[in-house]
N, CA and C atoms as a LAMMPS dump frame, in Angstrom:
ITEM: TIMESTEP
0
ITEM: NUMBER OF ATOMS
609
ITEM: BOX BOUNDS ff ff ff
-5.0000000000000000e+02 5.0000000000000000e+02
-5.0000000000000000e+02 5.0000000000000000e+02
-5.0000000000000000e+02 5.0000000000000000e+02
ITEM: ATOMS id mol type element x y z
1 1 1 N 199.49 -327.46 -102.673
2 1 2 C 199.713 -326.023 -102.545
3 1 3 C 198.389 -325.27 -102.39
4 2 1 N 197.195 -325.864 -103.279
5 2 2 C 195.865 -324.938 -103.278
6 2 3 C 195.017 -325.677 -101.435
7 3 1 N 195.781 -326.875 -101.376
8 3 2 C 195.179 -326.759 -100.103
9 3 3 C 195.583 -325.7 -98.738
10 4 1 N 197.198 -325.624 -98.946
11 4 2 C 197.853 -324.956 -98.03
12 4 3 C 197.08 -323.354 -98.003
13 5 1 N 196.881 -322.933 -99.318
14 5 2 C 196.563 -321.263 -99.813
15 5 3 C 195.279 -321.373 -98.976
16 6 1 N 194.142 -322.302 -99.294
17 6 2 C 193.339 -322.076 -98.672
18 6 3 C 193.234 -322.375 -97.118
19 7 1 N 193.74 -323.078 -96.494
20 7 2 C 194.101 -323.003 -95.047
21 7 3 C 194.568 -321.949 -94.761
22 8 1 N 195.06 -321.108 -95.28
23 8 2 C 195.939 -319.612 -94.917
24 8 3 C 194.761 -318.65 -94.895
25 9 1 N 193.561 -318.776 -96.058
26 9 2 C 192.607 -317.65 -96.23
27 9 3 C 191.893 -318.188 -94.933
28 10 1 N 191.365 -319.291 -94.783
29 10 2 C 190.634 -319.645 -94.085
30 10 3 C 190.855 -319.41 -92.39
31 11 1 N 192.136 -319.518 -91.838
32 11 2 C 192.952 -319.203 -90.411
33 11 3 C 192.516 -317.392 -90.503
34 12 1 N 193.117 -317.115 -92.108
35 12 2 C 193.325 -315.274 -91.302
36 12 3 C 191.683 -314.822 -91.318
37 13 1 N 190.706 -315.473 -92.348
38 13 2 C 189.315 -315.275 -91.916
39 13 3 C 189.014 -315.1 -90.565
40 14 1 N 189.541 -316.721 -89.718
41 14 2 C 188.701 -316.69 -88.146
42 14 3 C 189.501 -316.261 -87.373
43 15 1 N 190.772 -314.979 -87.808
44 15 2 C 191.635 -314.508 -86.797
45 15 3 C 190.702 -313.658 -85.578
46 16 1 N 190.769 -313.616 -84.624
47 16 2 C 190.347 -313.212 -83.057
48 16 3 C 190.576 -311.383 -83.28
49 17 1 N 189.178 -311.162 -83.333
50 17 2 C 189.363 -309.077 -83.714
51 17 3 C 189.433 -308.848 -82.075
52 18 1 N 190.023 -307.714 -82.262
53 18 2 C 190.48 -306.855 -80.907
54 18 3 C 188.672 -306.694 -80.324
55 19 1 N 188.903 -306.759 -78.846
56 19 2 C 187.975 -306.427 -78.34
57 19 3 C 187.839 -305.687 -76.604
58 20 1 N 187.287 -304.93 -76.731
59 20 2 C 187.605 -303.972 -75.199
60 20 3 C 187.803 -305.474 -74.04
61 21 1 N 188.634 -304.985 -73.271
62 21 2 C 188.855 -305.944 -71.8
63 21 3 C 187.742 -305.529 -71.283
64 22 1 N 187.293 -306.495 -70.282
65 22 2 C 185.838 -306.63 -70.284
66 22 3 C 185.833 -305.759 -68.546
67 23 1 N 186.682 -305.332 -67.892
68 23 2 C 186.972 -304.351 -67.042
69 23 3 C 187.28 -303.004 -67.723
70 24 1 N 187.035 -302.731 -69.315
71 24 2 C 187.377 -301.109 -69.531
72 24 3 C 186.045 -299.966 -68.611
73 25 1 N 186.332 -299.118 -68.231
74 25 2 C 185.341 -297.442 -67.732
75 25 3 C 184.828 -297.286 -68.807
76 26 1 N 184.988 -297.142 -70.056
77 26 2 C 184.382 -296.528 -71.108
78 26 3 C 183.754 -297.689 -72.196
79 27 1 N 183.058 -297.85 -72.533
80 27 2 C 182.537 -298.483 -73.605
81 27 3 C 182.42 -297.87 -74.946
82 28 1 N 183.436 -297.266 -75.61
83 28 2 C 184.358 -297.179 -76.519
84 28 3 C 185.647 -296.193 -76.106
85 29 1 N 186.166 -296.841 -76.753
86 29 2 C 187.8 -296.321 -76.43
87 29 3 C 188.775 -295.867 -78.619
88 30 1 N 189.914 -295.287 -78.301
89 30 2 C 190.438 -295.242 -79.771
90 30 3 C 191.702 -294.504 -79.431
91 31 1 N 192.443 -293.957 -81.193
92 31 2 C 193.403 -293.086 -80.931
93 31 3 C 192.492 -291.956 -81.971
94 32 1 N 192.713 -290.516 -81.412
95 32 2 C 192.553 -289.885 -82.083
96 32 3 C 193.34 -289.161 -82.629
97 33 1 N 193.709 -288.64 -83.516
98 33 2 C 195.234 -288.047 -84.014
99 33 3 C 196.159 -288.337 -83.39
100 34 1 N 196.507 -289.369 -83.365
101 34 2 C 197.265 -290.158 -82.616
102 34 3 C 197.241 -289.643 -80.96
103 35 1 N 196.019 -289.839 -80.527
104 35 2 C 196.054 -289.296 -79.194
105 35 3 C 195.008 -290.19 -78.251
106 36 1 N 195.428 -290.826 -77.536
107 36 2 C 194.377 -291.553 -76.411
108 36 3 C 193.035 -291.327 -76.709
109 37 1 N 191.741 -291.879 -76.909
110 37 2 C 190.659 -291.143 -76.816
111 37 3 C 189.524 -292.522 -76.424
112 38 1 N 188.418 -291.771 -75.764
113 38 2 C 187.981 -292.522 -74.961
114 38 3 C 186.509 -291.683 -74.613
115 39 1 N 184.902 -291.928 -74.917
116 39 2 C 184.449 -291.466 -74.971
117 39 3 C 182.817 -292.548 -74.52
118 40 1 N 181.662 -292.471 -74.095
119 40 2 C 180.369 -293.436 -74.103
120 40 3 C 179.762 -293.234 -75.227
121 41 1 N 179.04 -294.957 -75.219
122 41 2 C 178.243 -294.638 -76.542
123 41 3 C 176.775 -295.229 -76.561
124 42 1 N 175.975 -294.504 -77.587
125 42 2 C 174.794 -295.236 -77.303
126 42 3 C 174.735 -295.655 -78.581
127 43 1 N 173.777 -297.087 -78.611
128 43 2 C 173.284 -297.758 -79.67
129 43 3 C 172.22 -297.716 -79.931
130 44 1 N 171.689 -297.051 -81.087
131 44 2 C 169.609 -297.012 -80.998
132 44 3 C 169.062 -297.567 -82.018
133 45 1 N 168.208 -298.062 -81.933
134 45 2 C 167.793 -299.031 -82.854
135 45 3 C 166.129 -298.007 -83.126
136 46 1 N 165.219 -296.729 -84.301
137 46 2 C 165.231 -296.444 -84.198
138 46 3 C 163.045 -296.958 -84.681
139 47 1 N 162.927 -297.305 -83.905
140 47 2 C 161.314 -298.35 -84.4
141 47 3 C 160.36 -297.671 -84.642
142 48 1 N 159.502 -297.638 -85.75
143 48 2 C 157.877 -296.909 -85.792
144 48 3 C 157.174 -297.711 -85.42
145 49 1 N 156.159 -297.211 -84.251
146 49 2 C 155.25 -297.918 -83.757
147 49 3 C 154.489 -298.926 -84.222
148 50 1 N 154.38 -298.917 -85.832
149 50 2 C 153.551 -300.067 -86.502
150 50 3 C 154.675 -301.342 -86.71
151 51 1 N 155.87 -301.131 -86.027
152 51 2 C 157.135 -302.227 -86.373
153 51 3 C 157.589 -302.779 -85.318
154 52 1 N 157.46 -303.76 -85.319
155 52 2 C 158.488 -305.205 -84.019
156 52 3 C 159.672 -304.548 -83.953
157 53 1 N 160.302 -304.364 -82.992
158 53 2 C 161.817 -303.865 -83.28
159 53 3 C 162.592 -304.977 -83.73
160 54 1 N 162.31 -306.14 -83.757
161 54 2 C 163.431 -306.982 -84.649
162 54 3 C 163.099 -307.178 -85.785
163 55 1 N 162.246 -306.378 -86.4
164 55 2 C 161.903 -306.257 -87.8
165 55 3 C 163.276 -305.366 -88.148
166 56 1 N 163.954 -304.283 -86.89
167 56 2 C 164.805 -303.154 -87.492
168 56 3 C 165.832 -303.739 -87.664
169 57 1 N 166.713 -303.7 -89.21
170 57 2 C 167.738 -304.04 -89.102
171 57 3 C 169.294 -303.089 -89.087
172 58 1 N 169.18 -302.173 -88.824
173 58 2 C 169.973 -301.426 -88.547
174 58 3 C 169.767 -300.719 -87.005
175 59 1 N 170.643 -299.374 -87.095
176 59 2 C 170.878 -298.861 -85.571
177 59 3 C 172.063 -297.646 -86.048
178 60 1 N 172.206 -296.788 -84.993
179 60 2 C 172.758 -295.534 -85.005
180 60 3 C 173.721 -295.668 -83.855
181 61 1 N 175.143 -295.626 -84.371
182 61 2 C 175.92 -294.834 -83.183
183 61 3 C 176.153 -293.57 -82.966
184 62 1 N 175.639 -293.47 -81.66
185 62 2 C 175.921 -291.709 -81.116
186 62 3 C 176.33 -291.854 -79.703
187 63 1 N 178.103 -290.905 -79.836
188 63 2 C 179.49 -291.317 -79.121
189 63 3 C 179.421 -289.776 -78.608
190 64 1 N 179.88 -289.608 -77.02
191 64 2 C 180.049 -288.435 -76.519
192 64 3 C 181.071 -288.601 -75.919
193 65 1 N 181.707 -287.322 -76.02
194 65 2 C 183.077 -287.503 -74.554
195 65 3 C 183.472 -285.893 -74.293
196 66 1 N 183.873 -285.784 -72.841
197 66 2 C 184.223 -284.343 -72.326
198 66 3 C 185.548 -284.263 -72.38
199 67 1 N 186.548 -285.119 -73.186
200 67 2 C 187.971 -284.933 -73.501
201 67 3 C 188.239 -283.331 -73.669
202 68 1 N 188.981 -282.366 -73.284
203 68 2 C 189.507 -281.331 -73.83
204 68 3 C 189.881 -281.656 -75.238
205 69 1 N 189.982 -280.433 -75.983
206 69 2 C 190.84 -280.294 -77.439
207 69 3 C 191.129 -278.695 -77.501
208 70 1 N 192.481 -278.704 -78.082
209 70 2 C 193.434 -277.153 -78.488
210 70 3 C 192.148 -276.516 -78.752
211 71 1 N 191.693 -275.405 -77.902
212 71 2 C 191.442 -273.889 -78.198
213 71 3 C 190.126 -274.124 -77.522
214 72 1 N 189.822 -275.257 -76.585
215 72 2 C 188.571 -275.114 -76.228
216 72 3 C 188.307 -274.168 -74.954
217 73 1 N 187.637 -272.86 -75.44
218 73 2 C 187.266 -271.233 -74.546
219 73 3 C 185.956 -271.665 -73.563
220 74 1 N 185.64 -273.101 -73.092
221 74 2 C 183.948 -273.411 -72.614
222 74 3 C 184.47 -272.286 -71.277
223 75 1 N 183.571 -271.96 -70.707
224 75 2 C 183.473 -271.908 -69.586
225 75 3 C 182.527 -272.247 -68.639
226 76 1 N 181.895 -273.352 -69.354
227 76 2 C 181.57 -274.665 -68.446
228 76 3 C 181.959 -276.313 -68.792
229 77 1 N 182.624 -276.256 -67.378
230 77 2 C 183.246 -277.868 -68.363
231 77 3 C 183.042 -278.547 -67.288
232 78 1 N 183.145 -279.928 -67.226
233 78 2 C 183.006 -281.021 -65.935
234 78 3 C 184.108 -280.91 -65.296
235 79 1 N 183.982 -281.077 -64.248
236 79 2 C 184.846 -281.204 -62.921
237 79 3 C 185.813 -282.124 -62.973
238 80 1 N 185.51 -283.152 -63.201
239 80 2 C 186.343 -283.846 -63.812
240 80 3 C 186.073 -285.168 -64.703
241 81 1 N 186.396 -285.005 -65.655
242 81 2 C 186.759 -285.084 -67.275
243 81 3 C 186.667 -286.922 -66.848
244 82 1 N 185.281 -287.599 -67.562
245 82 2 C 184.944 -289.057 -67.647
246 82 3 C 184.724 -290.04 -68.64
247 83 1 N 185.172 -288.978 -69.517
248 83 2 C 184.654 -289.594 -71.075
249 83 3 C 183.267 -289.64 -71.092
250 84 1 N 182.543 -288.902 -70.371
251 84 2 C 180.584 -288.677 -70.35
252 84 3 C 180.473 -289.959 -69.76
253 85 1 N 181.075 -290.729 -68.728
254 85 2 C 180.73 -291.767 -68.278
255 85 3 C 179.845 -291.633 -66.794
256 86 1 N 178.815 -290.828 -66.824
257 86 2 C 177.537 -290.328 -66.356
258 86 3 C 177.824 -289.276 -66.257
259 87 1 N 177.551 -288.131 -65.487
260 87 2 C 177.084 -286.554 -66.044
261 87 3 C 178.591 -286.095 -66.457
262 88 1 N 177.958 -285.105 -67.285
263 88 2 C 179.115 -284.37 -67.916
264 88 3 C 178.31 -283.213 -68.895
265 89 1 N 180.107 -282.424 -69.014
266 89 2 C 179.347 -281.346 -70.182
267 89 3 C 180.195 -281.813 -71.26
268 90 1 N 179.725 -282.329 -72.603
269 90 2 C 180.252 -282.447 -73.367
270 90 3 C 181.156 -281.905 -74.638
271 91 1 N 182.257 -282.251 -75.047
272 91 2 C 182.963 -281.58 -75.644
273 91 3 C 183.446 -282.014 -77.169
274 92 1 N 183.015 -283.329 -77.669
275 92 2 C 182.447 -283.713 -78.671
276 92 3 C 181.984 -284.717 -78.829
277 93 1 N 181.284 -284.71 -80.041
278 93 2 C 179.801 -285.899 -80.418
279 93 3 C 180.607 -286.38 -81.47
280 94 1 N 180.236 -287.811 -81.484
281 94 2 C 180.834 -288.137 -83.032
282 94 3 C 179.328 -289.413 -83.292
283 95 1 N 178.587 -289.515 -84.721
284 95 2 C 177.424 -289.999 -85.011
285 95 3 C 177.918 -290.946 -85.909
286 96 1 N 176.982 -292.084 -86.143
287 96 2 C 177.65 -292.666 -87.257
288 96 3 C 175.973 -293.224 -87.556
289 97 1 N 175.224 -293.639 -88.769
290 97 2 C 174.044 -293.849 -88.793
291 97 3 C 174.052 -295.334 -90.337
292 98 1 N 172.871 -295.939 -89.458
293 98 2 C 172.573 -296.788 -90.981
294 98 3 C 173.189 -297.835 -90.996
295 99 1 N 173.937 -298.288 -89.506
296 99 2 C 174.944 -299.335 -89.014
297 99 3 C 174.149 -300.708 -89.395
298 100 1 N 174.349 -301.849 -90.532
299 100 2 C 173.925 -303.096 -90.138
300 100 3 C 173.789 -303.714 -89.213
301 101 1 N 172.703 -304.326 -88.179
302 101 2 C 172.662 -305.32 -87.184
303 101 3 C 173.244 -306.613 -87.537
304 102 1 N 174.543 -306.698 -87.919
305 102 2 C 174.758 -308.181 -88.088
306 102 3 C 176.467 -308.085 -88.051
307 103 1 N 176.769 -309.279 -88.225
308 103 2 C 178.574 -309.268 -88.163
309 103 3 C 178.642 -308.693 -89.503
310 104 1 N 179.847 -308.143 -89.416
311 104 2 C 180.595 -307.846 -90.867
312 104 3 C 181.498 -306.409 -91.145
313 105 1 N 181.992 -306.049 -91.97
314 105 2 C 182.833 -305.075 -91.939
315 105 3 C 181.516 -304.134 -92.994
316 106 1 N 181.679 -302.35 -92.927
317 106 2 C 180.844 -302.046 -93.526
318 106 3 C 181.483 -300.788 -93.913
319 107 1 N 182.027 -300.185 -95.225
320 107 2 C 182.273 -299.095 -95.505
321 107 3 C 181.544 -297.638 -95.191
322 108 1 N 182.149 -296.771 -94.749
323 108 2 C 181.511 -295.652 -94.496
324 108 3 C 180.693 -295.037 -96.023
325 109 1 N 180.897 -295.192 -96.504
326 109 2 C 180.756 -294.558 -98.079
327 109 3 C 179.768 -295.043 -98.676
328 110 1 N 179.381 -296.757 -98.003
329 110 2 C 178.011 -297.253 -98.782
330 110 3 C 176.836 -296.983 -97.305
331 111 1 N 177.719 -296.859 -95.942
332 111 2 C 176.637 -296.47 -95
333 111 3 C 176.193 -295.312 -95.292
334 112 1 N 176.394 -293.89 -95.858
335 112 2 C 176.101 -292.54 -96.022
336 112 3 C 175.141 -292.818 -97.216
337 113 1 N 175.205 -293.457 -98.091
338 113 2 C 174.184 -293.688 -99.163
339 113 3 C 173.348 -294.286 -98.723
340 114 1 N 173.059 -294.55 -97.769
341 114 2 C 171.957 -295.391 -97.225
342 114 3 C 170.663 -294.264 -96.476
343 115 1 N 171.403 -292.586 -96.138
344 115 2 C 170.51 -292.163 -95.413
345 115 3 C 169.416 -291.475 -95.491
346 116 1 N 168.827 -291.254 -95.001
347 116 2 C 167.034 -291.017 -95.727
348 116 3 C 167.128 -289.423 -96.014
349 117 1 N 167.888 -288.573 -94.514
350 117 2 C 167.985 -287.456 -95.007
351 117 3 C 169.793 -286.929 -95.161
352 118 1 N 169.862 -285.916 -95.372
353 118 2 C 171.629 -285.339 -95.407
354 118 3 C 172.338 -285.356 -94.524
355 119 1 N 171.557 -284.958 -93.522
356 119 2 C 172.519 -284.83 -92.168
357 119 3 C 172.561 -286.517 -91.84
358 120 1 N 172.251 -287.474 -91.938
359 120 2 C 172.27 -288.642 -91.56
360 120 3 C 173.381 -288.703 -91.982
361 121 1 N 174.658 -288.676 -92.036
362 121 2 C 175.973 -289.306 -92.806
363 121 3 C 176.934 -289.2 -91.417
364 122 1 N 178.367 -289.483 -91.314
365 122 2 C 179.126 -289.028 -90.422
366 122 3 C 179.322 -288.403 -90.067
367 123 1 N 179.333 -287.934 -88.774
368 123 2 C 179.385 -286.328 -88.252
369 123 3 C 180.48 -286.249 -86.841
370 124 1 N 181.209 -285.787 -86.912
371 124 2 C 182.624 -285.216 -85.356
372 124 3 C 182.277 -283.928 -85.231
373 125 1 N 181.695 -283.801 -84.041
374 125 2 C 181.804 -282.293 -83.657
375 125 3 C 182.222 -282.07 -82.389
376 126 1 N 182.985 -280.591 -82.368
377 126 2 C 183.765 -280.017 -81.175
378 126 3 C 182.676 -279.154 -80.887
379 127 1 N 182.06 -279.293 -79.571
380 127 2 C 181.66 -278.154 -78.711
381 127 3 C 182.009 -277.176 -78.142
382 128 1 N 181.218 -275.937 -77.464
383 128 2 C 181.592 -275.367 -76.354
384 128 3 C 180.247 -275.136 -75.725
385 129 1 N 181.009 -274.879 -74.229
386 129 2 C 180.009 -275.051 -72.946
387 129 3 C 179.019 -275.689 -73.204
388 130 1 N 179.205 -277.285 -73.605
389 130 2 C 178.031 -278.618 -74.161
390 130 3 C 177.18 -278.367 -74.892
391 131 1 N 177.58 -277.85 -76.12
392 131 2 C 176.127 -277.49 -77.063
393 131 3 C 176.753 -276.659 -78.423
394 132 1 N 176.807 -275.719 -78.225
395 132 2 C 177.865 -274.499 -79.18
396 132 3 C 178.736 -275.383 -80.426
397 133 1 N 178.373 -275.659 -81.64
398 133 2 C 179.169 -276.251 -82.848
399 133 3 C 180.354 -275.263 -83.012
400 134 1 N 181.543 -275.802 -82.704
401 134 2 C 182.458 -274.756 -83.117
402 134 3 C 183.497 -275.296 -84.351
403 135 1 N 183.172 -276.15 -84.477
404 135 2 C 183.751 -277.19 -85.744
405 135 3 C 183.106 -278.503 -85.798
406 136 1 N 182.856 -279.002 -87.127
407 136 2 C 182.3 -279.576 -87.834
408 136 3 C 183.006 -280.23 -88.925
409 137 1 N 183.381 -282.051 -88.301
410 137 2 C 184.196 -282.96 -89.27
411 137 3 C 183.114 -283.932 -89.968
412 138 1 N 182.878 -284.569 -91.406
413 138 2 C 182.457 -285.144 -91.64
414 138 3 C 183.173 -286.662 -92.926
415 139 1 N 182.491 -287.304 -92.885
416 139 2 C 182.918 -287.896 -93.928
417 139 3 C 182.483 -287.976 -95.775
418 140 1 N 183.474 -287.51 -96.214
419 140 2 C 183.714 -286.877 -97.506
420 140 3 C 184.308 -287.469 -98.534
421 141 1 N 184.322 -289.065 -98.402
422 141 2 C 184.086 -289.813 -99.452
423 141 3 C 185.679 -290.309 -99.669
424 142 1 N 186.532 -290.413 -98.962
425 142 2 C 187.59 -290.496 -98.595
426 142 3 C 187.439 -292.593 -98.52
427 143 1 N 188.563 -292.399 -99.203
428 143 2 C 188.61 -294.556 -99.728
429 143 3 C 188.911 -294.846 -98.11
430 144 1 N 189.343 -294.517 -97.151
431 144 2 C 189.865 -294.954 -95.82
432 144 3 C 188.627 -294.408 -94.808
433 145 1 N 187.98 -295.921 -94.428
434 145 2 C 186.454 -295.326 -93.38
435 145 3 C 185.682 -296.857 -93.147
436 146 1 N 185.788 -297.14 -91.939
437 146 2 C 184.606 -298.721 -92.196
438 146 3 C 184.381 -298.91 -90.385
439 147 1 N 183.485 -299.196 -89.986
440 147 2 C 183.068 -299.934 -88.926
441 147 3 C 182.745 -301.211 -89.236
442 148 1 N 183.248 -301.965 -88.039
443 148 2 C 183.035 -303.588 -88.376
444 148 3 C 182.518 -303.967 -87.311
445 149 1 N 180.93 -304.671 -87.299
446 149 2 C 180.723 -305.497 -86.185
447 149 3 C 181.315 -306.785 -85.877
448 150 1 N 181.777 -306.828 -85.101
449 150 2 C 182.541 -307.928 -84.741
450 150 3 C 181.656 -309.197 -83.903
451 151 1 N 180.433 -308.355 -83.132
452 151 2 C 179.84 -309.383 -82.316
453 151 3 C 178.541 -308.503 -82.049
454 152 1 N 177.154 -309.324 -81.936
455 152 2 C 175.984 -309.123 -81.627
456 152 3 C 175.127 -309.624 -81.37
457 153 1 N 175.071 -309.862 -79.59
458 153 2 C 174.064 -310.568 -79.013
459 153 3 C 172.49 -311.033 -78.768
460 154 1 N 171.893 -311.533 -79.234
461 154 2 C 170.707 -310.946 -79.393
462 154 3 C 170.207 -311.143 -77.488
463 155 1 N 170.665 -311.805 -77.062
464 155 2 C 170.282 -312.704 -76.051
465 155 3 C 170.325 -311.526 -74.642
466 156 1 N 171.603 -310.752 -74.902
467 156 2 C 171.82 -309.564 -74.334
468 156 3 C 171.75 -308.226 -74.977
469 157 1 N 171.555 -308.793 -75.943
470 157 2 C 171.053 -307.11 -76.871
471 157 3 C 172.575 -306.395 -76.683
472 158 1 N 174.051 -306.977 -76.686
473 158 2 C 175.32 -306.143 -76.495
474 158 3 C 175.438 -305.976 -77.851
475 159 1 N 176.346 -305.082 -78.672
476 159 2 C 176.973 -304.981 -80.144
477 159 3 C 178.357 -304.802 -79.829
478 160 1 N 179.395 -305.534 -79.834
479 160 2 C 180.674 -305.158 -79.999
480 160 3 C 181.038 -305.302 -81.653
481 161 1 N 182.369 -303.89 -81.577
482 161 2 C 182.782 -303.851 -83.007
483 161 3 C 184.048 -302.998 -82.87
484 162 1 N 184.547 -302.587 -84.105
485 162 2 C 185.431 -301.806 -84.478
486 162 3 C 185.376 -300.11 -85.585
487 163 1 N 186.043 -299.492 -85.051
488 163 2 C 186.2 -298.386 -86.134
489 163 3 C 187.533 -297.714 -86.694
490 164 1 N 187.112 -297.399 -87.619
491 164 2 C 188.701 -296.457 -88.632
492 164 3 C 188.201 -295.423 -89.655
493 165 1 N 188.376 -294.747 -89.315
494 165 2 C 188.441 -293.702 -90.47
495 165 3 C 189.168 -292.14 -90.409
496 166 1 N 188.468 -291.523 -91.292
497 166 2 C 188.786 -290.531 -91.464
498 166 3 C 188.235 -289.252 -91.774
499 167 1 N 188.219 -288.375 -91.212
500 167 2 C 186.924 -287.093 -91.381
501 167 3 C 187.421 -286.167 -92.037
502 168 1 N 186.368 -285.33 -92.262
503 168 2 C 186.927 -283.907 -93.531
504 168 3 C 186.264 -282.693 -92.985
505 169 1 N 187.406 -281.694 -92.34
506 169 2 C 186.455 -280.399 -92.129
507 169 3 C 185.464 -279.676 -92.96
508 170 1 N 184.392 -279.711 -92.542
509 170 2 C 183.159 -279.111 -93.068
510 170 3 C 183.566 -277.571 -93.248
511 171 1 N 183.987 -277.08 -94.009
512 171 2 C 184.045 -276.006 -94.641
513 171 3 C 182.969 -275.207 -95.115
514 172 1 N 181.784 -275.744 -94.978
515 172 2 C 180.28 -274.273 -95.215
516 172 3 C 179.935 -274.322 -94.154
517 173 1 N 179.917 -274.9 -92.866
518 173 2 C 179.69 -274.733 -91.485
519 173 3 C 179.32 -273.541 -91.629
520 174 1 N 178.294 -273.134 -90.77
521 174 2 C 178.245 -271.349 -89.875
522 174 3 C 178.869 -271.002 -89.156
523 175 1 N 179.272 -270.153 -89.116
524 175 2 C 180.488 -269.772 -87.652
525 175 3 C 181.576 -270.641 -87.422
526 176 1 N 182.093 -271.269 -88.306
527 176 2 C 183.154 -271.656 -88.167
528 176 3 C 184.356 -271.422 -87.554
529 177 1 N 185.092 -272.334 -86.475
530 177 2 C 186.103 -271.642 -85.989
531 177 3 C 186.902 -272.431 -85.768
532 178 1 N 188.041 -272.118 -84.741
533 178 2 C 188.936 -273.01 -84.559
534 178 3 C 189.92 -273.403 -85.756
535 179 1 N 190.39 -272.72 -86.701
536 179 2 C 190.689 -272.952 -87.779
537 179 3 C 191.994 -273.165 -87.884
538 180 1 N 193.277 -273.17 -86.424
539 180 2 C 193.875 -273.903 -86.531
540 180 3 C 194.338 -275.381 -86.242
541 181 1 N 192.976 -275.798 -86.091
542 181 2 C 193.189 -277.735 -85.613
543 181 3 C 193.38 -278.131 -87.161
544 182 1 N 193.681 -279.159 -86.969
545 182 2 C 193.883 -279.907 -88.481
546 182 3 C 192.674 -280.153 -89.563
547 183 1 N 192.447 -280.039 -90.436
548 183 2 C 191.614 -280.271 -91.577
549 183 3 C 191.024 -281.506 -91.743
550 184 1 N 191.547 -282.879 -90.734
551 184 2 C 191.428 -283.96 -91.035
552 184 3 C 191.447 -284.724 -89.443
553 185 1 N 190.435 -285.163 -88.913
554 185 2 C 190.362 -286.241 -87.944
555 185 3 C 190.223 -287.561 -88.223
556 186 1 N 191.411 -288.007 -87.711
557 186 2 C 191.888 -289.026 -87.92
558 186 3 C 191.34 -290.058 -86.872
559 187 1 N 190.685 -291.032 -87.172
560 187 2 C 190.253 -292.466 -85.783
561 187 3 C 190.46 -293.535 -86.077
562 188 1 N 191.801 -294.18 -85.254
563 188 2 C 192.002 -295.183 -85.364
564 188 3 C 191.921 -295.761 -84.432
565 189 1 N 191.699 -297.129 -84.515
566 189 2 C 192.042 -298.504 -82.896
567 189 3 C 190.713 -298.705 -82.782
568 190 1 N 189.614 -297.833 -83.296
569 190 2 C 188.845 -298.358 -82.189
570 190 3 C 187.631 -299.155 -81.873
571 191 1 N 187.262 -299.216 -80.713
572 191 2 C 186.519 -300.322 -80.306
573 191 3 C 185.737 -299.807 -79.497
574 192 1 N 184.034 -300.959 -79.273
575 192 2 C 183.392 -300.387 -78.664
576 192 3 C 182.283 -301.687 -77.934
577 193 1 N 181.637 -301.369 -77.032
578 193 2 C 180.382 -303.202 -76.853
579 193 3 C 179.725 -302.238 -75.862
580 194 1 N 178.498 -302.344 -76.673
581 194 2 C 177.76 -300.901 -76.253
582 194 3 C 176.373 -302.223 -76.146
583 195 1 N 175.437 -301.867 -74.944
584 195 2 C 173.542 -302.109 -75.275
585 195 3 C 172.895 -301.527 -76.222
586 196 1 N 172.645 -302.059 -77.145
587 196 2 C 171.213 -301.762 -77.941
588 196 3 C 169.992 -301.142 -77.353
589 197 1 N 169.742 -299.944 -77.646
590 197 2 C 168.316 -299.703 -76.974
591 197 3 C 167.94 -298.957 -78.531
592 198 1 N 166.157 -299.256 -77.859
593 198 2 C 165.332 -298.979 -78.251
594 198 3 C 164.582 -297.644 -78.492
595 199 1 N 164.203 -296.802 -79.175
596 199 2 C 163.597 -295.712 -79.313
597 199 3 C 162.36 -295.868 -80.228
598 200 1 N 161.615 -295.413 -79.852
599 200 2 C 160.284 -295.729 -80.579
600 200 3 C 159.898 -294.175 -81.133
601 201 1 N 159.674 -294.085 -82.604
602 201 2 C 159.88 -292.792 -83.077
603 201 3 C 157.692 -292.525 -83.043
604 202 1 N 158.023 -291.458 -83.181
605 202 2 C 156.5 -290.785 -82.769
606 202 3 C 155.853 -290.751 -84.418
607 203 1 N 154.384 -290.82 -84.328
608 203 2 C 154.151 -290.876 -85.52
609 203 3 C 153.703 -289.413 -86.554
């Protein structure tokens, strides 16, 4: 029987994680309130000049997309709508910082304790005319939140992984608006196999 139990942990361990079809447009995709969503992403790995970059063991996701959302007044928007899959005016950012370079699942809650300054934690924001904060979601300590790397090449420098969570309207925001979207952004499904690049921070 203790052999069978452990053949069972051991199978659902090396079960096969979802991963984008290798023909997707976007290099991350999800549901957002239960709604299609689909947006580019960059991976930065973030080096001081006195450091090898494979000394860095972490990296930053920062996700853009020109999706519309209820009440957006831009009156400049892209022509047509690519998920920022080359030019665009964007219509929200979503950040995630302090990401481990390695396989594994990683709670949002021990990544935010990790960041050097405040604003480093999770951040969803709705724009207007690509720039303008008109709402401000973050993560607020909520038990439901984890990105999981699923895969990371060194050979190609790719990171594929997964995300889930859940955001909390920032309520001391400035100018806050939009105050009838929901209180809570919800991201599920999703997935992403983004290049690693490099940024070399100034001294």
């Amino acid at each position: 029987m203790r052999t069978i139990v452990a053949l069972l942990l051991l199978c659902t361990g090396c079960a096969r994680q979802p991963t984008l079809p290798a023909d997707s447009r976007h290099n991350v995709v999800g549901m957002l309130s239960d709604s299609t969503w689909f947006a580019t992403g960059k991976a930065l790995r973030l080096v001081k000049r006195s450091e090898a970059p494979t000394s860095v063991r972490q990296f930053n996701l920062q996700i853009t997309t020109d999706l519309g959302y209820p009440g957006n007044t831009s009156a400049n928007r892209s022509p047509i709508v690519t998920g920022c899959n080359g030019d665009c005016v964007p219509t929200q950012r979503l950040h995630l910082y302090t990401i481990p370079l390695r396989k594994g699942k990683f709670k949002l809650s021990k990544l935010d304790k990790r960041r050097v300054v405040d604003d480093e934690r999770t951040n969803y924001w709705l724009l207007i005319n690509g720039g303008g904060v008109v709402k401000n979601y973050r993560f607020g300590g909520r038990r439901h939140g984890w990105v999981r790397i699923t895969r990371y090449d060194r050979q190609s420098n790719v990171i594929e992984g997964r995300f889930s969570f859940d955001l909390d309207e920032n309520l001391n925001q400035v100018g806050r608006r939009l105050n009838s979207l929901p209180s809570v952004a919800r991201f599920r499904d999703g997935l992403f196999r983004i290049p690693l690049e490099d940024v070399t921070l100034k001294d």
